[in-house]
N, C-alpha and C positions, 0 to 999 in steps of 0.2 A: 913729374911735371910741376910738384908745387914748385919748385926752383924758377919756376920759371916767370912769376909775379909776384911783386910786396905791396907794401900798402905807404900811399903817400901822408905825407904831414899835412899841418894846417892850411900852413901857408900854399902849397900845393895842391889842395883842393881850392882854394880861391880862384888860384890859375886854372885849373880844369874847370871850375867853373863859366870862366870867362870864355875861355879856347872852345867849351861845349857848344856857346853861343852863337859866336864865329864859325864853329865848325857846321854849326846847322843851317845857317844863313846860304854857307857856301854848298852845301849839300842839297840845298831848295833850289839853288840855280841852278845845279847840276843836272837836276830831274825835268827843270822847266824848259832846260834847253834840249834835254833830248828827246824828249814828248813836242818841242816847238812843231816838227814838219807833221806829227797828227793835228795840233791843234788846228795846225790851218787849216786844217782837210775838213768838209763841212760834209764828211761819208765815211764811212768804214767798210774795207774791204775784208771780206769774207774770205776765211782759208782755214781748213785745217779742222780744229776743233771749235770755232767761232759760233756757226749756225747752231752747236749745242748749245752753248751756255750765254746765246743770245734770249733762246727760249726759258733757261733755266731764269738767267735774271729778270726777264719780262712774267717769269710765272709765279716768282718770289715775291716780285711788286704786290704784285694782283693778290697772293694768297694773304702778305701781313694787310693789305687794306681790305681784307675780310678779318681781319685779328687772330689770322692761325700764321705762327710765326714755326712753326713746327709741321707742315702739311702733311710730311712724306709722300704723297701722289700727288704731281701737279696736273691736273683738268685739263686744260689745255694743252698740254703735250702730245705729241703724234697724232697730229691729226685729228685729235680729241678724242683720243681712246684712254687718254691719264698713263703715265709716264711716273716709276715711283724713284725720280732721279732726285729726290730731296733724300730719299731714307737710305741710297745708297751713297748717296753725296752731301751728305749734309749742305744746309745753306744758308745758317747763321751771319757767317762773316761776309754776306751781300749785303748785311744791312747798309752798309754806308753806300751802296748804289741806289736802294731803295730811298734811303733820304733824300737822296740827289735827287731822283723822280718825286718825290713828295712836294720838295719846296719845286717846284714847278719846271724844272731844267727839261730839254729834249734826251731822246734817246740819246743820241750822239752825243750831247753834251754831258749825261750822267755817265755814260760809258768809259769816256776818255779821261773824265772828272776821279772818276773809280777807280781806274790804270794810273792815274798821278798816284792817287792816296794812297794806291799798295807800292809804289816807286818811293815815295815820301818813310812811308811805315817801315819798308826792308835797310833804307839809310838809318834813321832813328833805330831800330830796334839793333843791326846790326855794328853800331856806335855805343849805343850801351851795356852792349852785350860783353863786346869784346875791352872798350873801357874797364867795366866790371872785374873784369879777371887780369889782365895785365895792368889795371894802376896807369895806363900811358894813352895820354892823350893823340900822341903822334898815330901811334901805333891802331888806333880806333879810328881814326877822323881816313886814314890810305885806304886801313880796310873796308868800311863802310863803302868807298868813294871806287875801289878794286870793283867788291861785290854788286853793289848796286848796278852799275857800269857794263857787267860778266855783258859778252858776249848771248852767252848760252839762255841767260836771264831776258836778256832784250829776244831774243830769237823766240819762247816761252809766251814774250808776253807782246808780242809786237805783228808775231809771221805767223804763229801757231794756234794761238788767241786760249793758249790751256793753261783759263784763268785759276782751277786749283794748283796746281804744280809753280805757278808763277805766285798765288800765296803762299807755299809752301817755304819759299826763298823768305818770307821774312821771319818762319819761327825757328830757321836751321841756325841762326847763331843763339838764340835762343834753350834750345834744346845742347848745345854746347856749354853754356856758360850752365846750366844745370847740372850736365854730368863733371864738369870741375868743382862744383858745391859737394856734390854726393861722394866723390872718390877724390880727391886731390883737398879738402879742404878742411881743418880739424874742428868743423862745426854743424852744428844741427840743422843743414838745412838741404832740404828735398822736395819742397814745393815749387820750387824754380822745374824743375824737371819733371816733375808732374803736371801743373798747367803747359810747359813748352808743348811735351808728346801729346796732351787731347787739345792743345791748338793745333798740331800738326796731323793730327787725325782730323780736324775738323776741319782743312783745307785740303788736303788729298792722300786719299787710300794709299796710293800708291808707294807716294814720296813715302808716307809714314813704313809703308812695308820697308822699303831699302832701309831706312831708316833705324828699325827697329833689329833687322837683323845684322846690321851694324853693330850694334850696340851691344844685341848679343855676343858677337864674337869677340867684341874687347874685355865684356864682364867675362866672357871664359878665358881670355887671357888672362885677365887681372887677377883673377882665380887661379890658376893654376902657376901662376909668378906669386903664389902666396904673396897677396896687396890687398885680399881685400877682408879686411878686421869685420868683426862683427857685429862694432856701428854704420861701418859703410853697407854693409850686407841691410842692415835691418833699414836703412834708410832707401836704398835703391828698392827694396819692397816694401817699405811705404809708397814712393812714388807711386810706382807702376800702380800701387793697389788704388789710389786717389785718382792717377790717370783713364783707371778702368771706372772708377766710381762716375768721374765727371765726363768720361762715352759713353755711360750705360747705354744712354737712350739711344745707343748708335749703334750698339754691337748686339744686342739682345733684337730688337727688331730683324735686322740682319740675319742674325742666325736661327729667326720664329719661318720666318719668308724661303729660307732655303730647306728649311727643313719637310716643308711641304710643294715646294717647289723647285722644279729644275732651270737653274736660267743659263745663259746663254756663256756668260762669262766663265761660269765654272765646267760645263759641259764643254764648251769648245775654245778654253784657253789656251793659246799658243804663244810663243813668242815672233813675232812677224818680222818677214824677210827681211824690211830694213832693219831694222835691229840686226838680225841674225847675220847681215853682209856690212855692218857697219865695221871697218879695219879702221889699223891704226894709221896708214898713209891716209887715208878720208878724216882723221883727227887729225892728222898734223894739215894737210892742206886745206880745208875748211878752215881750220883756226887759220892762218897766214893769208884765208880769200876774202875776209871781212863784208863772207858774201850771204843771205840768210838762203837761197835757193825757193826751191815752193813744193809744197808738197808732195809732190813728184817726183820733184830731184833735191829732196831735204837737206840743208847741208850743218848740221850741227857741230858747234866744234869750242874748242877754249876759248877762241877770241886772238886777234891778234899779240895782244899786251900779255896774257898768262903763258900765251904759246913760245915766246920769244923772253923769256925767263925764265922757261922749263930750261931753254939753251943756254943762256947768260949764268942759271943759277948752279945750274953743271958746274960750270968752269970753276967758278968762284965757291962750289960746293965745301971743299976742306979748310977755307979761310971763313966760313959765315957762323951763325950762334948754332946751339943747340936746336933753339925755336925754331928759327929758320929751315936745319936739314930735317927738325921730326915734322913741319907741315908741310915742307918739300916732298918728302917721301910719301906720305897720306895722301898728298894731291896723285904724284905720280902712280901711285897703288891704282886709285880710284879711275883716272883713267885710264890705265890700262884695263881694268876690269870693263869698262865700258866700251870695250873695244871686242872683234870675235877674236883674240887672244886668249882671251879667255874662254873655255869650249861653251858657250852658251849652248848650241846644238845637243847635251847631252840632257840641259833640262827645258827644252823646248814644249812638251806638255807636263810637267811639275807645277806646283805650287808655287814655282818663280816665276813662270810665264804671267802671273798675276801684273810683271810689270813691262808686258807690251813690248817695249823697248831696250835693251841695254841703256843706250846711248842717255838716259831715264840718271844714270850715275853720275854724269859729268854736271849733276847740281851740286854733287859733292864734293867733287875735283878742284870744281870753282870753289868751293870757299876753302879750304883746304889750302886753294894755289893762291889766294887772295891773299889771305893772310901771310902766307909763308914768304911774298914778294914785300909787304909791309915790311916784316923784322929785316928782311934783304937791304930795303932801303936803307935803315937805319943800321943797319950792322957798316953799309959804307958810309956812313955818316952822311947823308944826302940832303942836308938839312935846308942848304940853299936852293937844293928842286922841289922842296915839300910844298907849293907853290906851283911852281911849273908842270909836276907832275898829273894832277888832278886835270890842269888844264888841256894837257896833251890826249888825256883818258877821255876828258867827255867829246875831245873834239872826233877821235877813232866812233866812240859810239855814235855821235851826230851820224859820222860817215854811215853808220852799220842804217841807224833806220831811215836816211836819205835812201840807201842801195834797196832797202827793205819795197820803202814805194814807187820807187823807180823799177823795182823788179813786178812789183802790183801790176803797175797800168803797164809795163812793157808786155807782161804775159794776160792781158785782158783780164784779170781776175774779180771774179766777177763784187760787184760793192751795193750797201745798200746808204740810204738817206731816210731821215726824220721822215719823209712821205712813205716810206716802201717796208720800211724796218719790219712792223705790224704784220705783214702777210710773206714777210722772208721766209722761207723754207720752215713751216708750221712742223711740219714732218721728223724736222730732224733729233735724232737722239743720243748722235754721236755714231762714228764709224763703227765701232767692234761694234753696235749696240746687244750692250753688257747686259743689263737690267732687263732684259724680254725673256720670259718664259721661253724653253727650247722649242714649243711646240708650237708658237703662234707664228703665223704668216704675213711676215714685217710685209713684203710686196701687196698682200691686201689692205694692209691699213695707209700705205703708200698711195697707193690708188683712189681709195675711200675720202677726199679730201673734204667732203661735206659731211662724215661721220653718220652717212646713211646705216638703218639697221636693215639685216636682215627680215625681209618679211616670210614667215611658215609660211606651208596650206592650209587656209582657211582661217587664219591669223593675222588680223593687222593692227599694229605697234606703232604709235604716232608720238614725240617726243612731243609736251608742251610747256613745257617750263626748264630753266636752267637756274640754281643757286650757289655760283660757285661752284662747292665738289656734290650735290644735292643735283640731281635729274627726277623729271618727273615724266610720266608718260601715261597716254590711256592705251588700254586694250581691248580688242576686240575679238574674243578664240569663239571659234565653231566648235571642234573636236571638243572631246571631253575632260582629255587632257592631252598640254600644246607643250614643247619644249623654244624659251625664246633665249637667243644668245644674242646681247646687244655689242656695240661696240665701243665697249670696257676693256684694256685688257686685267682679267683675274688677278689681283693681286691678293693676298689674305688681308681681311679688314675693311670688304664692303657690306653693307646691310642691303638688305632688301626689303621692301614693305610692299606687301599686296594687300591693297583695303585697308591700313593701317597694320597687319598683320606679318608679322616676321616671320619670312620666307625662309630656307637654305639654299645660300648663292651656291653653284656648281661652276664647273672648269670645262669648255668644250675648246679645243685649237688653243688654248691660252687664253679663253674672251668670256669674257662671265655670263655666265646661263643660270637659266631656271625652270620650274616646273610650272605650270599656271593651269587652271582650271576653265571650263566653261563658260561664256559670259563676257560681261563689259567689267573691267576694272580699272581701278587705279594704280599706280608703280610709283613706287618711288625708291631710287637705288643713291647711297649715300657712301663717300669712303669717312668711317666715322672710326677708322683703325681700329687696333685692337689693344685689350687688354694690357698685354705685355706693352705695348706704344705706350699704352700712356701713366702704367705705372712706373717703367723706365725712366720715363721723361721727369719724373716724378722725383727719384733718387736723385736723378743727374743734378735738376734747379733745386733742392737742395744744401747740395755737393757746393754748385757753384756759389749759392748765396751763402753758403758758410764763409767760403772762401773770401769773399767781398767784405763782410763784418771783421773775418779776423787784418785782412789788410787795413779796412778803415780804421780800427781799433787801435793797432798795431802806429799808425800814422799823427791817428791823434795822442798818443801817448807821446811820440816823438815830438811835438807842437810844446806839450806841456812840457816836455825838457826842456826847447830852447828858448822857449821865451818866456820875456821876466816875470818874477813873480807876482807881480799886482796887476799882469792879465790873465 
């Protein structure tokens, strides 16, 4: 694959400098124009996965304006039983929603503000990305403008509202132009591909699983095509060992919580019927209906523009580059695999079912097919529609997220507003809801909407204070001794204090209990995590502040290069 990019001259970087400019200008309009028919909308309509990571970003706010930018149990969640959908999902990269609420914006308006910036971030990243590695300006500014655009991507981030997977799209060129440093490049560098994978871990499980076993199954190709020397070997474990370093705080929690607990995700993973009935006639018509459906009748697919060059590129297949048919083929691989062509049914409770969906693939396809229609243009010299082309793309995607709200309000689905946001579906944790103990009874915390406790016999339990993730309560036991189970769900890493005195929290149904004695006391129950939390987290901001010194370091050395000497 190195064959397949050089390195430009002086002069040539001035123009790619300039072209970058232009090209970002013109990639600003493009995202402006296909977010226009939200901006107007003075509501958002609810579908999909929205109602979770409406709560998720409203709990995110609330926990960095108490100064824990790390909570792992958000408080408010379900109903107010705390929800540990930070430590399964991390939630770092909301900061720039959370600012949008800081400088004083509405829901609505940080929300939509946030969908631009990751719109804006996936053009930018995936223009540097692929700049980077092929030296061509043309060839960056299509793909960027392919991807960004993907069908599949607007469908993600527009119908489905599955704001990780929808950041996942901007670190997938990212985590590519990495693995061409580490295996295709005769230099020392593996840091690109270790921050790509714990960005891509830090925006979703999921994406990163396909992801990851991707990657393995090229490093065992590339292995066994003896290609890979023993600096590329020591460098791909570097990464990975820096990539693990900079998730500590991610995967040790994770695997502290399972270890003592059974939750839902792993006990009842499945791969779900749509996935499991998604064919390849529903990929090719989906892609050609430039239609997004609704969660009931989902309709996932390439997009018009990639589907309609998987056919055009066919033809033209033995006349185009090398580029061209090897990301031809990697798109076409990827989605077939995303299709039930491939026997999904035989690992329907496996350790793949972790990704829900097939159809979960075709983020891959897309960039894959994105790219591979770029070197296409240019292989027919298409220099005169490098212009027209972009403008034809955003005007299909206009179309998609016109069809998108016109399929909203045609099927009444339901929306909320800056007045309603606040008491929108409190409950919700996401459809599988993954993250719950197997033993806890979602339908009672559903119900429970004022987060009443249980009161025993001869026990009563009065809630009077709230601090954030800090509850206080008094009691009142007759018995000698009382068993009280509040509504917490158990996760490892709450304290307890009776009378200042530390309790041991217990596990009843999945809601955390304890022992108490005779008398009037005071409670106070805290998720103050654990041990392993916060010495993890400990490695990780480490990890990352190393990482920041050696880039700034590295940047100001480059300054003293080029500029003259008596500054």
């Amino acid at each position: 694959m190195s064959e397949f990019y050089s390195s430009p001259n002086s002069k040539e970087k001035k123009i790619i400098n300039k072209q970058s400019i232009i090209h970002f200008i013109i990639g600003l309009v493009i995202c402006m124009v296909i977010f226009y028919p939200f901006f107007s909308e003075n509501l958002i309509y609810s579908h999909d996965d929205f109602a979770f990571h409406r709560n998720r970003l409203e709990s995110y706010f609330d926990s960095v304006h108490h100064g824990n930018f790390f909570p792992k149990v958000f408080p408010n969640m379900a109903n107010g039983y705390g929800y540990a959908a930070d430590l399964f999902y991390p939630s770092i990269l909301m900061l720039p929603y959370v600012v949008l609420r800081t400088v004083g914006l509405s829901f609505i308006q940080s929300y939509y503000g946030y969908m631009f910036i990751i719109a804006v971030s996936t053009y930018v990243v995936s223009y540097f990305s692929i700049r980077t590695i092929f030296k061509d300006n043309s060839i960056a500014f299509l793909f960027s403008v392919f991807y960004t655009t993907s069908t599949y991507r607007l469908l993600d981030q527009f119908l489905r509202g599955a704001l990780g997977e929808t950041l996942a799209f901007i670190f997938l060129p990212l985590v590519f132009l990495g693995l061409v440093q580490v295996f295709f490049e005769d230099k020392n560098k593996w840091i690109t591909l270790a921050v790509s994978i714990a960005l891509l871990i830090h925006s979703h499980m999921i994406t990163s699983l396909i992801v990851t076993i991707s990657i393995g199954l090229f490093f065992i190709h590339q292995f066994f095509s003896k290609k890979i020397t023993t600096k590329i070997f020591m460098n791909f474990i570097k990464a990975i060992g820096l990539s693990f370093l900079l998730c500590l705080y991610i995967f040790l929690p994770i695997i502290e919580q399972n270890s003592k607990i059974v939750f839902i995700y792993i006990k009842n993973r499945t791969i779900w019927p749509t996935g499991l009935n998604y064919s390849f006639n529903e990929l090719i018509s989906n892609s050609f209906g430039n239609y997004s459906g609704n969660w009931e009748n989902l309709k996932p697919g390439l997009g018009i523009v990639l589907i309609l060059f998987i056919i055009i590129g066919l033809v033209y297949f033995s006349r185009s580059s090398k580029e061209m048919k090897f990301f031809y083929l990697l798109g076409i691989l990827f989605a077939i695999i995303a299709t039930n062509i491939f026997p999904w049914i035989l690992f329907k409770r496996s350790y793949l079912a972790f990704i829900q969906f097939p159809w979960r693939i075709l983020s891959i396809a897309t960039f894959f097919l994105s790219l591979s229609l770029s070197f296409f243009i240019r292989d027919l010299n298409l220099k005169t529609l490098k212009w027209q082309i972009p403008v034809v793309v955003t005007i299909i995607s206009l179309s998609f997220t016109l069809n998108t709200l016109n399929n909203f309000e045609a099927n009444q689905i339901p929306n909320i507003t800056n007045k309603s946001y606040s008491t929108f579906a409190p409950q919700a944790i996401g459809g599988g809801r993954e993250y719950l103990p197997i033993d806890t009874d979602f339908e009672a915390i559903y119900e429970n909407k004022e987060n009443e406790i249980t009161q025993p016999y001869g026990v009563m339990v009065r809630e009077i204070k709230k601090d954030f993730n800090s509850f206080y309560y008094t009691t009142n036991v007759e018995p000698d001794l009382a068993t009280i189970t509040l509504p917490k769900i158990a996760y490892v890493g709450y304290d307890v204090l009776i009378d200042g005195i530390p309790t041991e929290s217990l596990r009843k149904d999945g809601l955390l209990t304890f022992h108490i004695e005779k008398g009037f006391h005071n409670v106070k129950v805290t998720y103050a995590g654990t041990f392993l939390q916060k010495s993890s987290l400990t490695i990780s901001l480490f990890a990352w502040l190393g990482l920041l010194a050696l880039t700034v370091k590295r940047h100001v050395n480059i300054l003293k290069d080029i500029l003259p000497a008596r500054f």
